[in-house]
N, C-alpha and C positions, 0 to 999 in steps of 0.2 A: 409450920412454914413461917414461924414469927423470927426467925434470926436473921438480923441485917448485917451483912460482913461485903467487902471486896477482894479481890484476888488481881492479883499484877503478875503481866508476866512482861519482859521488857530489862534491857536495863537502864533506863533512865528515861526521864518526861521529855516531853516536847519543850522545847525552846532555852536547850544547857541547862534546867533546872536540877537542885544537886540530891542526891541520896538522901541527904536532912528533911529537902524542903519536898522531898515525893514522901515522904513517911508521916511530914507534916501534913501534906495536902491528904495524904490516907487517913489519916487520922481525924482533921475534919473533916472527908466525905462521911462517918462511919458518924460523927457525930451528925450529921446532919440527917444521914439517910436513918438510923435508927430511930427518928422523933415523927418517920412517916404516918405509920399504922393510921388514924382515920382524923389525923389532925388537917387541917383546910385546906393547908400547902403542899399540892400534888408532890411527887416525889423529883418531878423531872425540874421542877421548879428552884427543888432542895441540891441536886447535883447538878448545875449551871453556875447556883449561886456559890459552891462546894468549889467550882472550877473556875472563875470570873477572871482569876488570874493565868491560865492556862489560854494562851494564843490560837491552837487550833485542835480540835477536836468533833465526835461526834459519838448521836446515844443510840445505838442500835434497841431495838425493844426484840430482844431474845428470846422470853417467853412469857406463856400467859397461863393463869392457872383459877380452877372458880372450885369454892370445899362447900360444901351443906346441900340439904334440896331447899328446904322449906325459906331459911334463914342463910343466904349465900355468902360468903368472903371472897372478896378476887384479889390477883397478885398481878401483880411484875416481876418481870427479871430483867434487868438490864446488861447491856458490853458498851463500856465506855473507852472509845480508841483515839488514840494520840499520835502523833506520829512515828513513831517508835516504840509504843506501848500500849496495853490493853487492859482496862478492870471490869469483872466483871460482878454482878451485884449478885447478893441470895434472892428470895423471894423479898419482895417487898408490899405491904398491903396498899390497896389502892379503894378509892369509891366505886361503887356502880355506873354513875356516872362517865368517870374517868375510863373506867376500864370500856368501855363501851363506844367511846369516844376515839380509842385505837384499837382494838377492837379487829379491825383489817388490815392491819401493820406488821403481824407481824413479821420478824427477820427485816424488817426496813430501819431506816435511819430514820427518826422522829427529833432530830435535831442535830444540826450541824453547826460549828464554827468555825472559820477558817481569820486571817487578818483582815483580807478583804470584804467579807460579807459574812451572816446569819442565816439559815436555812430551816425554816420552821414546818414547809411540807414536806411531807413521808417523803423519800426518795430510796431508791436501793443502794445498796452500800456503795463508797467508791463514786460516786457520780459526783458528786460537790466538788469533786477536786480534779476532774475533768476541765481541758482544755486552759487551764492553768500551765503556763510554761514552766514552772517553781517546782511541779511534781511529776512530771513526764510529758510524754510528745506523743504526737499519731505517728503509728506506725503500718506499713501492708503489711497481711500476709502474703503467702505463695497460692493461695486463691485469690489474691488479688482484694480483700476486705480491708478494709481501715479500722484498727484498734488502738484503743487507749493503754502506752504502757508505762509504768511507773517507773523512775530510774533515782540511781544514787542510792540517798538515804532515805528515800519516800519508796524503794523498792518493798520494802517491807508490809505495806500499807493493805495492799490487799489479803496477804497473809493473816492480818490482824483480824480483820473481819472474819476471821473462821472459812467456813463450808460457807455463811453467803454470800458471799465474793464470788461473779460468776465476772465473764472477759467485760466491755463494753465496748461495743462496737458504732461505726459512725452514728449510723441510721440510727441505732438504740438511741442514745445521745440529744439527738435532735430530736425526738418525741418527745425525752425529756425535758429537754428546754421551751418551748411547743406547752406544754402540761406546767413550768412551771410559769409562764408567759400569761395563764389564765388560773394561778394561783390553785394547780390542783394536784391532786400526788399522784406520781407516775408507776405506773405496774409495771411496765415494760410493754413489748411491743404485743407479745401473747399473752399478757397480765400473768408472767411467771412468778414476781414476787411479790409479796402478800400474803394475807392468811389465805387465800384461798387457792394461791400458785404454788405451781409444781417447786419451787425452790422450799419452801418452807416446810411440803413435805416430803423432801429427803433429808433435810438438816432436823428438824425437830418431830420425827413419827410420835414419839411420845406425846408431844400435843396433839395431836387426832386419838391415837390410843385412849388417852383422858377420856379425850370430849365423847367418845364414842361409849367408852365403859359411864361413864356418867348417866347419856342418854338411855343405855340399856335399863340402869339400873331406876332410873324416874320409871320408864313403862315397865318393867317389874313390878314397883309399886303401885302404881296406875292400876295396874291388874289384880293385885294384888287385892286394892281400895273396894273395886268396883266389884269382885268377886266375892267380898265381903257385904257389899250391898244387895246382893243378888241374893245370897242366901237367907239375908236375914228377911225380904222381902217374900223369900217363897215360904218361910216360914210362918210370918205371918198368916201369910194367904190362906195355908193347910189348917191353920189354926181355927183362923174364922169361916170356913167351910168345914169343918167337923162342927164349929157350935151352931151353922144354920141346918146342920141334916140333923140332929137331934130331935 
């Protein structure tokens, strides 16, 4: 899991930036994010400072990943999406710490930029750029709901986000705002997104797969350990009861 690369799909960055300067900017995300592994400067740190020049974006945190039992390594994956484009990152090493710290995130947005503002709590994809006239408008539907739809050249937008792009609707919306109003990250209204909401597992089953074959395999060993103590223990016992009936 140690190779750091990104991957574009798109054809061009946010804000008329040219073929040159997106090859450039690829170039030093790769030098940047390659110098992660257990250096001090968290990784999300490394692709901000990688992007400082790019006017609006945000870092989905895609997936999460922990290798060893005893002596553990944890990862990231990040999707970094722009307004017309999208990169996304390999694994990337992260601290204990760190990792623990998003931990509940994932499939959310753990960092947003837009011209107008910065977004530093989790939110679900697509919500930062809500209610902005620059990206779309409320629309009904034929139920009669109020939805958030993107138009133009910000149509794209939800697309980029993959599978976690789900609609957003009034009501959603305003929890949101409501949740960021007390500086806390929003699940949504049935706390669908998240590590522990139903979006995350249908877009990423392989992270529960992991986390599940993982858990199997610790009580395995568990079992394994303690089965091993048991025998030696009754061993013992046999031993020093043949030498007191002597």
């Amino acid at each position: 899991m140690k190779r750091y690369y990104l991957k574009k799909t798109g054809n061009r960055a946010a804000g008329g930036v040219s073929v040159t300067q997106v090859y450039l900017l690829l170039f030093a995300v790769v030098l940047f994010v390659s110098g992660c592994g257990r250096s001090s400067s968290p990784p999300l740190e490394k692709l901000k400072t990688a992007l400082v020049n790019v006017p609006s974006y945000s870092i989905l945190l895609e997936d999460m990943a922990e290798e060893g039992s005893f002596s553990k390594t944890y990862f990231h994956k990040y999707r970094v999406i722009q307004e017309d484009s999208q990169w996304s990152s390999d694994w990337m090493e992260v601290s204990k710490d760190y990792y623990d710290q998003y931990r509940d995130f994932l499939g959310m947005c753990i960092y947003v930029k837009t011209p107008e503002k910065e977004i530093t709590e989790a939110t679900p994809p697509g919500y930062a750029y809500v209610g902005n006239p620059r990206y779309g408008e409320w629309r009904q539907n034929s139920s009669g709901q109020t939805f958030w739809e993107f138009y133009g050249k910000y149509a794209l937008i939800s697309n980029l986000f993959g599978g976690w792009y789900r609609p957003i609707y009034r009501n959603d919306y305003t929890g949101y705002r409501n949740a960021r109003a007390r500086h806390e990250p929003y699940f949504g209204r049935n706390r669908e997104y998240g590590t522990r909401g139903r979006v995350a597992r249908t877009v990423k089953p392989n992270f529960y797969s992991r986390k599940q074959a993982r858990v199997s395999k610790g009580k395995s060993a568990f079992t394994r350990k303690v089965a091993n103590r048991v025998g030696r223990t009754r061993t013992g016992y046999r031993s020093r009861s043949g030498g007191v009936g002597k």
